[in-house]
MDTraj code that builds the backbone (N, CA, C; nanometers):
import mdtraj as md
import numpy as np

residues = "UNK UNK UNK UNK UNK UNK UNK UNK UNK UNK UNK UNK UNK UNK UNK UNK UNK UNK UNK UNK UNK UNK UNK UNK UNK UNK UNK UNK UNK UNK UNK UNK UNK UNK UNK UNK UNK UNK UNK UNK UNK UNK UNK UNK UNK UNK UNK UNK UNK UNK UNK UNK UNK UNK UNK UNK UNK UNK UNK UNK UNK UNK UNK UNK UNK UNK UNK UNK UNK UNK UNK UNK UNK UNK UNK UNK UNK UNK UNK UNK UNK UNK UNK UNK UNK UNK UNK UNK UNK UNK UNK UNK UNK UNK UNK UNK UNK UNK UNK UNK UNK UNK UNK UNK UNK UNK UNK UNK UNK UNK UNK UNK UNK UNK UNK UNK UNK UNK UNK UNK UNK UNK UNK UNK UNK UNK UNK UNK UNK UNK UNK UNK UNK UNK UNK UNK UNK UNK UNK UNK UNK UNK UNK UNK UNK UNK UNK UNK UNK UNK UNK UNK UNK UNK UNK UNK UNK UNK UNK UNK UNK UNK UNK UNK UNK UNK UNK UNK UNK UNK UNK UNK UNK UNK UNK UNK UNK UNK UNK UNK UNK".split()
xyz = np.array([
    [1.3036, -2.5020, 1.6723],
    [1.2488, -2.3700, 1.6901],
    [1.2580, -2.2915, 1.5597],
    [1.3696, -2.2863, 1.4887],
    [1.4165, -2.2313, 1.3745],
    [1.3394, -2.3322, 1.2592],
    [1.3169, -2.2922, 1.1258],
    [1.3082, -2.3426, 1.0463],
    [1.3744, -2.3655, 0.9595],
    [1.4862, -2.3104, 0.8892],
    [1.5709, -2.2848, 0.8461],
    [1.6756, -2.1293, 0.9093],
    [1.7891, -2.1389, 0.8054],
    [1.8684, -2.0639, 0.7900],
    [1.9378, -1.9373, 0.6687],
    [1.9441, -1.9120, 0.6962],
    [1.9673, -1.8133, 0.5729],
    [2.0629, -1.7289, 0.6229],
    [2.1474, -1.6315, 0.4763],
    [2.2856, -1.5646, 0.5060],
    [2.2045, -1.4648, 0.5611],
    [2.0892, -1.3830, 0.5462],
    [2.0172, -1.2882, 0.6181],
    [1.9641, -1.3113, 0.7892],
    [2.0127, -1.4243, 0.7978],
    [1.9547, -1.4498, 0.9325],
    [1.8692, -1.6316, 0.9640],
    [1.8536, -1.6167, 1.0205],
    [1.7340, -1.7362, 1.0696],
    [1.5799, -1.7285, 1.0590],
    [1.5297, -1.8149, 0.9381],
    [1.3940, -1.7898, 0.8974],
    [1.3140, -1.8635, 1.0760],
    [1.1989, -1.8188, 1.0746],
    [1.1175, -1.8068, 1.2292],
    [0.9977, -1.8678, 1.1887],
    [0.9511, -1.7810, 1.0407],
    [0.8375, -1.8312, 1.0265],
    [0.8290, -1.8240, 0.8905],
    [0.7469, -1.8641, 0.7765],
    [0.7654, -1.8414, 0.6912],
    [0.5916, -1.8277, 0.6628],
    [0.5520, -1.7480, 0.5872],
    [0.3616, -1.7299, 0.5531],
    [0.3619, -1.7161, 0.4313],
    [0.2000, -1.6833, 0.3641],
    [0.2069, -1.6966, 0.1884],
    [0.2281, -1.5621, 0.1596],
    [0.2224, -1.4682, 0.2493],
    [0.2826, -1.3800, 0.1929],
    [0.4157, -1.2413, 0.2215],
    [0.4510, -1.3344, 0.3764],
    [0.5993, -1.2805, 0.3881],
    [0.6496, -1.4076, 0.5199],
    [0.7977, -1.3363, 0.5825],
    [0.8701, -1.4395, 0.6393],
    [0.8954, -1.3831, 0.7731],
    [0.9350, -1.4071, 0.8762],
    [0.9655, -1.3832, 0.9709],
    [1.1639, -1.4043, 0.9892],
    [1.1823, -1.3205, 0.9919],
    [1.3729, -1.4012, 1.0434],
    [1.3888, -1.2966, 1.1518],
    [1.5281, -1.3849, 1.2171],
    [1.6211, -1.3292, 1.3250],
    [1.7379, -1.2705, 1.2813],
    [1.7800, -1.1360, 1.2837],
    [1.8755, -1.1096, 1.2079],
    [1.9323, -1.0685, 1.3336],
    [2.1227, -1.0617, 1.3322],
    [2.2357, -0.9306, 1.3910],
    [2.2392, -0.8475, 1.3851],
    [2.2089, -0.7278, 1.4599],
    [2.2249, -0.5551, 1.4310],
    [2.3652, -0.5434, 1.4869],
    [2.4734, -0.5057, 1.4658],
    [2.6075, -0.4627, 1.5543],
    [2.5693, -0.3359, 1.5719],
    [2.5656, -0.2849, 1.6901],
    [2.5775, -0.1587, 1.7769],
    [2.6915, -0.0806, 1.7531],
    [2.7134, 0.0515, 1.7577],
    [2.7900, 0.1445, 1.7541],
    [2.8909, 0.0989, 1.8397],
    [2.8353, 0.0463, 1.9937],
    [2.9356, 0.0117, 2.0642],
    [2.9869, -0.1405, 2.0621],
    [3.0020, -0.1881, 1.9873],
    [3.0402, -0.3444, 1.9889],
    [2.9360, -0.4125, 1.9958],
    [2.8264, -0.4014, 2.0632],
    [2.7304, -0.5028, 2.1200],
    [2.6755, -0.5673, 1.9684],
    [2.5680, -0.6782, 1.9938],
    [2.5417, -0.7345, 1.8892],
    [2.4315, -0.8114, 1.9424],
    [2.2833, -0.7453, 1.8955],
    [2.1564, -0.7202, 1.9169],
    [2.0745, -0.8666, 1.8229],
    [1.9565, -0.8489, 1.8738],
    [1.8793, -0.9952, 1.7856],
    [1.7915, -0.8959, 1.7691],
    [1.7405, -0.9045, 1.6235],
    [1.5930, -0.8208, 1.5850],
    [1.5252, -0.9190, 1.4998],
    [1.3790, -0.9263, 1.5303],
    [1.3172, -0.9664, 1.4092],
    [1.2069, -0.8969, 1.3462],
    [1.2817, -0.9618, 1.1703],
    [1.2311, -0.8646, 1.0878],
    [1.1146, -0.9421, 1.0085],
    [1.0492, -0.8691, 0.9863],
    [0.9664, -0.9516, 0.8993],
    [0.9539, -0.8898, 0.7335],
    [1.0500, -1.0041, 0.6554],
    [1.0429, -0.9581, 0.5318],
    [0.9162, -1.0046, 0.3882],
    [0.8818, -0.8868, 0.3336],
    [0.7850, -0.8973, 0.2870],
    [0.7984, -0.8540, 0.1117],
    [0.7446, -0.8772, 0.0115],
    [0.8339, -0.8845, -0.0933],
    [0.7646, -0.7068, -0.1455],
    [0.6964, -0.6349, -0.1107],
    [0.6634, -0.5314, -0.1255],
    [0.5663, -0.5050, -0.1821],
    [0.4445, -0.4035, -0.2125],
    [0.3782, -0.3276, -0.2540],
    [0.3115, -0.2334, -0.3442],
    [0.1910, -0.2003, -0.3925],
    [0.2148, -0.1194, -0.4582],
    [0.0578, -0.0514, -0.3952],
    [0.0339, 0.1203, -0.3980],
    [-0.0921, 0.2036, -0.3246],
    [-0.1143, 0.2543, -0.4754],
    [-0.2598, 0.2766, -0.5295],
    [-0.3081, 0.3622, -0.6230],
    [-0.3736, 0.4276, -0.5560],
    [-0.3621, 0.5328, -0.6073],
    [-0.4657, 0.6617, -0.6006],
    [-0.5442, 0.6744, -0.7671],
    [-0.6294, 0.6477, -0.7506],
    [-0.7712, 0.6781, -0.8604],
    [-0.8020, 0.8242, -0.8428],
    [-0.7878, 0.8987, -0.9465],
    [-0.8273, 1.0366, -0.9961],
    [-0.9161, 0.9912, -1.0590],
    [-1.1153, 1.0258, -1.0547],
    [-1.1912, 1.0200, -1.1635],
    [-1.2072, 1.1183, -1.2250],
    [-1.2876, 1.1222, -1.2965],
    [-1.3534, 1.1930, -1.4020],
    [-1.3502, 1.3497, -1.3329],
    [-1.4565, 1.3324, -1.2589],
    [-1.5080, 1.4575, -1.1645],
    [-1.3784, 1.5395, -1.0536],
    [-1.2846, 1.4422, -1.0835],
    [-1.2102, 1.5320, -0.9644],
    [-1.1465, 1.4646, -0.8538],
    [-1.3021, 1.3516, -0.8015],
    [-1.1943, 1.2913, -0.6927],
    [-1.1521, 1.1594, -0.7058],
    [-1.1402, 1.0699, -0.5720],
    [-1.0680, 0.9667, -0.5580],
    [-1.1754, 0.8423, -0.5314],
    [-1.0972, 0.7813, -0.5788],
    [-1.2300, 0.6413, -0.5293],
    [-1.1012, 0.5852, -0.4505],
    [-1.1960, 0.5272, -0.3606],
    [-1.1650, 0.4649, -0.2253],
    [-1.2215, 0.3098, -0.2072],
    [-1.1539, 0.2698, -0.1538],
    [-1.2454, 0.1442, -0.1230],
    [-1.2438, 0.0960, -0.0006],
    [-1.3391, 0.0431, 0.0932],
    [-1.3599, -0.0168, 0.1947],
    [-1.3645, -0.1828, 0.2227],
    [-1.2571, -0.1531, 0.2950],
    [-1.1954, -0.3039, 0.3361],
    [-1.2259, -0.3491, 0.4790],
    [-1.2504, -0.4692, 0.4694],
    [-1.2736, -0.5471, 0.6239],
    [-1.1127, -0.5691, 0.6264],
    [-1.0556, -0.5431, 0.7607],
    [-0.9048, -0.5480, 0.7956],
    [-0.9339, -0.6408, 0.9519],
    [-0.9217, -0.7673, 0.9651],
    [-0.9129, -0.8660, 1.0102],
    [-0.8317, -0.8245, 1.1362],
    [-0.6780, -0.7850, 1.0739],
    [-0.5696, -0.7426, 1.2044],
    [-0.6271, -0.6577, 1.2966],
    [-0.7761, -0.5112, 1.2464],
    [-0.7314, -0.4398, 1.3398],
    [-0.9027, -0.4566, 1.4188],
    [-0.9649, -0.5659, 1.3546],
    [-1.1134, -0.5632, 1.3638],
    [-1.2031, -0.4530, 1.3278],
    [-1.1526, -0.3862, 1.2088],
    [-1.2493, -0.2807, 1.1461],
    [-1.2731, -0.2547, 1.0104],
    [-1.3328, -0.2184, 0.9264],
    [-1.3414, -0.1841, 0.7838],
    [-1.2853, -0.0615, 0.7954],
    [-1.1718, -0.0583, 0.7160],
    [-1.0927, 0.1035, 0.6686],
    [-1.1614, 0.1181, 0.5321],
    [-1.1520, 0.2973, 0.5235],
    [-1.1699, 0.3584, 0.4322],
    [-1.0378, 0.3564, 0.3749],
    [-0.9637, 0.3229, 0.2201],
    [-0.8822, 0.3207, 0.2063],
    [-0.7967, 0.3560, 0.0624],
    [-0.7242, 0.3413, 0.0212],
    [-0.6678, 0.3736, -0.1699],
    [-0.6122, 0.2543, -0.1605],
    [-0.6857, 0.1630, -0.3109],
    [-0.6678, 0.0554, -0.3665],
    [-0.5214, 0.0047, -0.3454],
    [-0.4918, -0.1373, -0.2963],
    [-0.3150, -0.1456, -0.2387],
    [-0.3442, -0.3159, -0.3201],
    [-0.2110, -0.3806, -0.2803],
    [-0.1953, -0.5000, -0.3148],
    [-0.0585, -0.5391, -0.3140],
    [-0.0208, -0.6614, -0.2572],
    [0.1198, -0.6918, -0.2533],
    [0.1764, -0.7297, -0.3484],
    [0.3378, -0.7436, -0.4300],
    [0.3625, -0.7584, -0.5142],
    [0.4280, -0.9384, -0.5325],
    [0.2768, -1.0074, -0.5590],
    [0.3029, -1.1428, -0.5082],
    [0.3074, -1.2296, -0.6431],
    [0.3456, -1.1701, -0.7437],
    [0.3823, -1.2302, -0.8472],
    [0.5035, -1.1879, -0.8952],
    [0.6187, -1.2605, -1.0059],
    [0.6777, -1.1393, -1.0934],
    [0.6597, -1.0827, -1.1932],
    [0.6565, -0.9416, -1.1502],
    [0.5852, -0.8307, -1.2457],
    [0.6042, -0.7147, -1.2211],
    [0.6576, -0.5762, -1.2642],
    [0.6933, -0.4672, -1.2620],
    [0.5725, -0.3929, -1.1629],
    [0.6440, -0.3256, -1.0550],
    [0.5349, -0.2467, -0.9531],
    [0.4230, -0.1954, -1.0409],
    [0.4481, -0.1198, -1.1720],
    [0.3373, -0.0385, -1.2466],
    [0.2476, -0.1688, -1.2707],
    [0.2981, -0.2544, -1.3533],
    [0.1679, -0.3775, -1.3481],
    [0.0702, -0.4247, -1.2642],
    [0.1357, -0.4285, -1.1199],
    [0.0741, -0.4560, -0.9872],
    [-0.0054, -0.3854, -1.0229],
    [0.0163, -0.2482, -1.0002],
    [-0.0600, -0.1539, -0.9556],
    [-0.1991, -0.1580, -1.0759],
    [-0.1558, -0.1547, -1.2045],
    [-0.2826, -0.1746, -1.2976],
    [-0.3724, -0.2488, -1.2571],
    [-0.3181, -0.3989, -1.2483],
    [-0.3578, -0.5136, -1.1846],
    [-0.4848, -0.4818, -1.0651],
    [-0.4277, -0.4397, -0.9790],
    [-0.4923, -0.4467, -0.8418],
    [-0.5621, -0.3495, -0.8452],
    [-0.5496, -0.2090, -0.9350],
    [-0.6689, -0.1307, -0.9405],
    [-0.8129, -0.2083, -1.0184],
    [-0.7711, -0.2845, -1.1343],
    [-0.8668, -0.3484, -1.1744],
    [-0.9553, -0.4076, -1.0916],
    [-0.8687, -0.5154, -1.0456],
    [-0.9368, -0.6274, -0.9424],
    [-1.0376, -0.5660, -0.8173],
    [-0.9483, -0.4378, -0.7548],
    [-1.0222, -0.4220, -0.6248],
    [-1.1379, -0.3034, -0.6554],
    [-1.1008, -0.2123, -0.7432],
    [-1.2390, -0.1048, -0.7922],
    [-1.2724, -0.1344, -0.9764],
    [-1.2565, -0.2273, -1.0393],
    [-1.2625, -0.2617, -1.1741],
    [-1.2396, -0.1481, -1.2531],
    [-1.1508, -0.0312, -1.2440],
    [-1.1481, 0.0955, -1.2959],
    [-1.0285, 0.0268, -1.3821],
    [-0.9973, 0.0513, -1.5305],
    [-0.8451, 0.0406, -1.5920],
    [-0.8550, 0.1955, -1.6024],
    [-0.7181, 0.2234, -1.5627],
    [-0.6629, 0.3530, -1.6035],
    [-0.5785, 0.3781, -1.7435],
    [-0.5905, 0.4685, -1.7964],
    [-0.5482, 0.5370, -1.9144],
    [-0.4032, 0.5907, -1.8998],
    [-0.3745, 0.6309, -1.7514],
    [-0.2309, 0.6570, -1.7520],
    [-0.2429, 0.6128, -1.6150],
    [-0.0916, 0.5292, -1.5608],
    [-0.0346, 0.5162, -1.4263],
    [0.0772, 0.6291, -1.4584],
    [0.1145, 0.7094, -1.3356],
    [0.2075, 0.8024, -1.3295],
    [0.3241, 0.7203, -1.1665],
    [0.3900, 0.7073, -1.1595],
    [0.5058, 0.6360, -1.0353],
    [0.4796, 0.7544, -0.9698],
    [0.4528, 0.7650, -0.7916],
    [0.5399, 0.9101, -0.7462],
    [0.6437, 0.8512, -0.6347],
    [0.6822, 0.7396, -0.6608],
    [0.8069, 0.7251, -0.5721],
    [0.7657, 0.5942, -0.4680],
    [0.8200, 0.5503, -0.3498],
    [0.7704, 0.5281, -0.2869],
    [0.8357, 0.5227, -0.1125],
    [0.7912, 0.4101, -0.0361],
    [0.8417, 0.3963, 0.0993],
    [0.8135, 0.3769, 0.1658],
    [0.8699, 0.3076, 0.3025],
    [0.8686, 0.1969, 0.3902],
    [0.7576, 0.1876, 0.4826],
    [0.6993, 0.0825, 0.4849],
    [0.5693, 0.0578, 0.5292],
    [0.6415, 0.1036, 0.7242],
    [0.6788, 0.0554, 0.7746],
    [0.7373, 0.0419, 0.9092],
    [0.8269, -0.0502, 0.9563],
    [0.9476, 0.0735, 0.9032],
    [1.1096, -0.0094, 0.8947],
    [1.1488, -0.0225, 1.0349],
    [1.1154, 0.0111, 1.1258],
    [1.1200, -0.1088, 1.2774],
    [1.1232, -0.2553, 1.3034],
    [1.0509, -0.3172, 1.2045],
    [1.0000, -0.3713, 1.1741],
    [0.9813, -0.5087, 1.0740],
    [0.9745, -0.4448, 1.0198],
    [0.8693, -0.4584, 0.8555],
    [0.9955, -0.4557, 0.7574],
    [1.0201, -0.5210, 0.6520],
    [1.0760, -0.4591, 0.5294],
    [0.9598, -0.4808, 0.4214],
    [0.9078, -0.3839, 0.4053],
    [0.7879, -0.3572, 0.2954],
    [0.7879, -0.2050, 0.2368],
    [0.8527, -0.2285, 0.1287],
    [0.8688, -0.0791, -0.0022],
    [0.7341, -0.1055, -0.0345],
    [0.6574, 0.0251, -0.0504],
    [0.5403, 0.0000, -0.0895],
    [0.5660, 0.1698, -0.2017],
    [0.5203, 0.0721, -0.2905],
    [0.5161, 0.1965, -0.4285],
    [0.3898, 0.2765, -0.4905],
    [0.3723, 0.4006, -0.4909],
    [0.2824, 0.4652, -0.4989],
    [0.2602, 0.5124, -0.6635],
    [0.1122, 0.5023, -0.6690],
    [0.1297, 0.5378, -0.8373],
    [-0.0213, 0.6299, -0.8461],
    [0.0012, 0.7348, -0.9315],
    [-0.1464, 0.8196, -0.9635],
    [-0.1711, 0.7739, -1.0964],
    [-0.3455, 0.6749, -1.0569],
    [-0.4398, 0.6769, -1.2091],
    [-0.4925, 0.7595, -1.2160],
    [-0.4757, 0.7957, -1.3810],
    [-0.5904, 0.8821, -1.4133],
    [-0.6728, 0.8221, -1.5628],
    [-0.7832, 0.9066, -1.6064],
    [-0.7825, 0.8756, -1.7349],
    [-0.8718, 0.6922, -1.7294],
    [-0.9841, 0.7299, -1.5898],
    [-1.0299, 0.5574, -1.5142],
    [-1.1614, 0.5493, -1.6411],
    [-1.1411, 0.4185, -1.6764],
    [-1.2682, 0.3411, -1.7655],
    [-1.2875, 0.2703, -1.6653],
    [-1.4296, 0.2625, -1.6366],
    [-1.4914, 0.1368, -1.5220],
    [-1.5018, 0.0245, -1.5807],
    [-1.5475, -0.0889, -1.5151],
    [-1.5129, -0.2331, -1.5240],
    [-1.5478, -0.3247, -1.3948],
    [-1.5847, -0.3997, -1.4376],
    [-1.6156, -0.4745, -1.3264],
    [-1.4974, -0.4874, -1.2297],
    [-1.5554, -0.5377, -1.0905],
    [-1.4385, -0.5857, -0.9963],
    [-1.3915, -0.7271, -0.9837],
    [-1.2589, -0.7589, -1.0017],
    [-1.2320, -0.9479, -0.9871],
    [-1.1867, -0.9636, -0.8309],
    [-1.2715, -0.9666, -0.7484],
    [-1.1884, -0.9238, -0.6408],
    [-1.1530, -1.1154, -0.5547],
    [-1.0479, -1.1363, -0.5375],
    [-0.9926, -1.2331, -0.4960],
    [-1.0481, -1.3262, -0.3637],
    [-1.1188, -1.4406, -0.3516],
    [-1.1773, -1.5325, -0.2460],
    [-1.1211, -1.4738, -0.1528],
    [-1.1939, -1.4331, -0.0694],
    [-1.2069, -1.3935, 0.0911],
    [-1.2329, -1.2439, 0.1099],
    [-1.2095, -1.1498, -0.0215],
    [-1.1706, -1.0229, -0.0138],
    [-1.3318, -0.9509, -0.0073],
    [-1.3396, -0.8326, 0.0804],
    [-1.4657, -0.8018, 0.1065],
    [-1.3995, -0.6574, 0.0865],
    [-1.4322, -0.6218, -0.0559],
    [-1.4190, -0.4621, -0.0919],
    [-1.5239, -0.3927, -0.1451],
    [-1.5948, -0.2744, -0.0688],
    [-1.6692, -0.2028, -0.2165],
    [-1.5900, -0.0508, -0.2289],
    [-1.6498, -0.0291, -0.3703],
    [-1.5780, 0.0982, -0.3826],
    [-1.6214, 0.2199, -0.3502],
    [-1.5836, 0.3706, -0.3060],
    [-1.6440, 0.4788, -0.2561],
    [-1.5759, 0.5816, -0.2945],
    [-1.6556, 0.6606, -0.4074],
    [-1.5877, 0.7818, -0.5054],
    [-1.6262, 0.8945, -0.3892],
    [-1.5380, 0.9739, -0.3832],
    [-1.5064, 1.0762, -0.2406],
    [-1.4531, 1.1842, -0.3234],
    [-1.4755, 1.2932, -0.3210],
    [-1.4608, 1.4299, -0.3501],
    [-1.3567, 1.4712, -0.3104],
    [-1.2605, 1.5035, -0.4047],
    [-1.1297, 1.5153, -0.3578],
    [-1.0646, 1.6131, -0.1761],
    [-1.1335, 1.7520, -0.2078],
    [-1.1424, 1.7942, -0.0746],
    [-1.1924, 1.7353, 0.0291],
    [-1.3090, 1.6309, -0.0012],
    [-1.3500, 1.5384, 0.1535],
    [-1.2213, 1.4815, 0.1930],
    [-1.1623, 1.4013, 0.0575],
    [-1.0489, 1.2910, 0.0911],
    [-0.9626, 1.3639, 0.1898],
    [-0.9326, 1.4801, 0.1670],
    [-0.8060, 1.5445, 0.2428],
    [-0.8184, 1.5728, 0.3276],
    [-0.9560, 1.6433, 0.3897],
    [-0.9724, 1.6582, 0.5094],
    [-0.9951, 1.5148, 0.6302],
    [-1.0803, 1.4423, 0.5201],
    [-1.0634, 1.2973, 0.6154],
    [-0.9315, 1.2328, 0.6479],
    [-0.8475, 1.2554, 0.5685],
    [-0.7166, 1.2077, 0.5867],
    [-0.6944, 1.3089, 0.6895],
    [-0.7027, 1.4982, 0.7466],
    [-0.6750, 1.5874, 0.8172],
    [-0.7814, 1.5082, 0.9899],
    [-0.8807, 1.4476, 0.9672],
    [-0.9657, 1.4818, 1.0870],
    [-0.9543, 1.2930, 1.1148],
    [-0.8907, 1.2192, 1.0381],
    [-0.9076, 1.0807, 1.1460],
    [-0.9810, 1.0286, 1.0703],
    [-1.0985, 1.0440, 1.0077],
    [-1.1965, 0.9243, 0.9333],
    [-1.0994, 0.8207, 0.8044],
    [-1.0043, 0.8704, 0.7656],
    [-0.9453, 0.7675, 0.6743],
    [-0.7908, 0.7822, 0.8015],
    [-0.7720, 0.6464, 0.8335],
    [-0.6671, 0.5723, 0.9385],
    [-0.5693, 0.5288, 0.9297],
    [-0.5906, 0.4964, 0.7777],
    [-0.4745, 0.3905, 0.6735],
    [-0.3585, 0.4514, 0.6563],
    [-0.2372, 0.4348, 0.7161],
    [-0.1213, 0.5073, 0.6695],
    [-0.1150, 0.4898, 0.5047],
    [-0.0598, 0.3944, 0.4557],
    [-0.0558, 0.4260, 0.3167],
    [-0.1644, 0.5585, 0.2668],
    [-0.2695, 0.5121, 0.2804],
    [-0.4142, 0.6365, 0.2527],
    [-0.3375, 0.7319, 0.2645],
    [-0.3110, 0.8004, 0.4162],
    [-0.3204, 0.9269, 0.4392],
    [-0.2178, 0.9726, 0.3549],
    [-0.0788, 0.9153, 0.3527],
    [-0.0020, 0.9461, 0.2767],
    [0.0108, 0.9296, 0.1695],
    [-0.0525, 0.8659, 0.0795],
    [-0.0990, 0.9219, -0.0500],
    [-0.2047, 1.0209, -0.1232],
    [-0.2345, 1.0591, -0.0196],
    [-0.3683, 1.1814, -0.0683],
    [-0.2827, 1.2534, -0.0265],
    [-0.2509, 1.2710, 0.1157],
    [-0.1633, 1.3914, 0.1447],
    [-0.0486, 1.4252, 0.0422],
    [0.0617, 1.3311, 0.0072],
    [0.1438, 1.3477, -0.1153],
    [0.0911, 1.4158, -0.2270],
    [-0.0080, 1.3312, -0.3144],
    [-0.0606, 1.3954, -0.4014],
    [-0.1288, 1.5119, -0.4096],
    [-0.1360, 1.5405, -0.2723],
    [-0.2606, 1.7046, -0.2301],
    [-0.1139, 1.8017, -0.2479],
    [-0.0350, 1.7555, -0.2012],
    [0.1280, 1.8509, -0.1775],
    [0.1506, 1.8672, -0.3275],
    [0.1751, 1.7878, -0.4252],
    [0.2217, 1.7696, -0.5373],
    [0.0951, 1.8837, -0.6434],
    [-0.0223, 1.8461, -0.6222],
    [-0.1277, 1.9607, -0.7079],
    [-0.0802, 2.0435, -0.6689],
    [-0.0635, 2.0868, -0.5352],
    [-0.0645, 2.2537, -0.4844],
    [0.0591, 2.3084, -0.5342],
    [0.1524, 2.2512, -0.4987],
    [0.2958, 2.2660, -0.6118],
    [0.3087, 2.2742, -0.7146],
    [0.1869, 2.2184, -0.8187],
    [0.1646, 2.2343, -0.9744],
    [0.1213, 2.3645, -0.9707],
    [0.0078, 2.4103, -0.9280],
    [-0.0658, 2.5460, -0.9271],
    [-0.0275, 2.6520, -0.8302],
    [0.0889, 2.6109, -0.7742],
    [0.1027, 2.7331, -0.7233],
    [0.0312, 2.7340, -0.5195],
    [-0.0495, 2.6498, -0.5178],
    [-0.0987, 2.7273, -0.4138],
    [-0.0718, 2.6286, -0.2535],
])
top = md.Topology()
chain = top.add_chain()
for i, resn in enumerate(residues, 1):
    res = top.add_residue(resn, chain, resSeq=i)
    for name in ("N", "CA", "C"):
        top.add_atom(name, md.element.get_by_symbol(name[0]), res)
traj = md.Trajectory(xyz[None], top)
């Protein structure tokens, strides 16, 4: 049933790009719980600032939920290489934009119920276009969105994507905090 073992627990499943295990939670009260987690090696979300103001977006076919999301350029961190690289990386690949500056704004947990996936957030700015390298199977195009659309779509439901919402929303918090308003 198990596939292996590990000091973290009992691997369940293992995939190309995370693992399944059985880990021990000890309870406050003695008890001693089975959870499984599925560990994943983590993340990185860009947000694209263009020229004009807003955000480019890109639209993804998402298999898990049977729909194309409206979304901000993501990618797992499936090589070794510093989150900021990812993130260069995968902005290239999925909207061919290189940015002039990556800025870090922190990051956090995709759905720690769950999930162990840090997913790290970074603002490009300063975008030269470029073609897209986008990876066998991947069905992305890109969609430059006016920064106030972005926010309200993130406010009214049309963008769905947790990462999304919470990176426009972050970064919408963070301008208004620069200027005051």
């Amino acid at each position: 049933m198990h596939e292996s073992s590990s000091a973290a627990g009992d691997i369940l499943f293992v995939g190309s790009r995370f693992r399944v295990v059985c880990r021990e939670q000890r309870c406050g009260d003695g008890e001693v719980r089975l959870r499984e987690v599925i560990e994943h090696p983590g993340s990185v979300v860009i947000l694209p600032l263009t020229a004009s103001g807003g955000v480019c977006l890109v639209e993804v076919v998402r298999t898990a939920v049977g729909a194309t999301l409206l979304e901000l350029p993501a990618g797992t961190l499936d090589r070794p290489e510093p989150p900021i690289a990812a993130a260069a990386r995968e902005l290239a690949e999925e909207t061919g934009y290189r940015a002039g500056r990556i800025t870090p704004l922190g990051g956090f947990w995709m759905s720690p119920g769950v999930l162990r996936e840090r997913m790290h957030l970074f603002l490009a700015e300063d975008l030269v276009a470029g073609p897209q390298a986008l990876e066998p199977g991947e069905e992305i195009r890109t969609r430059e969105v006016p920064w106030a659309d972005a926010v309200a779509m993130c406010l009214d439901g049309r963008i769905e994507d947790a990462k999304s919402v919470a990176g426009v929303l972050l970064v919408d918090r963070l301008v208004a905090g620069r200027t005051g308003a």
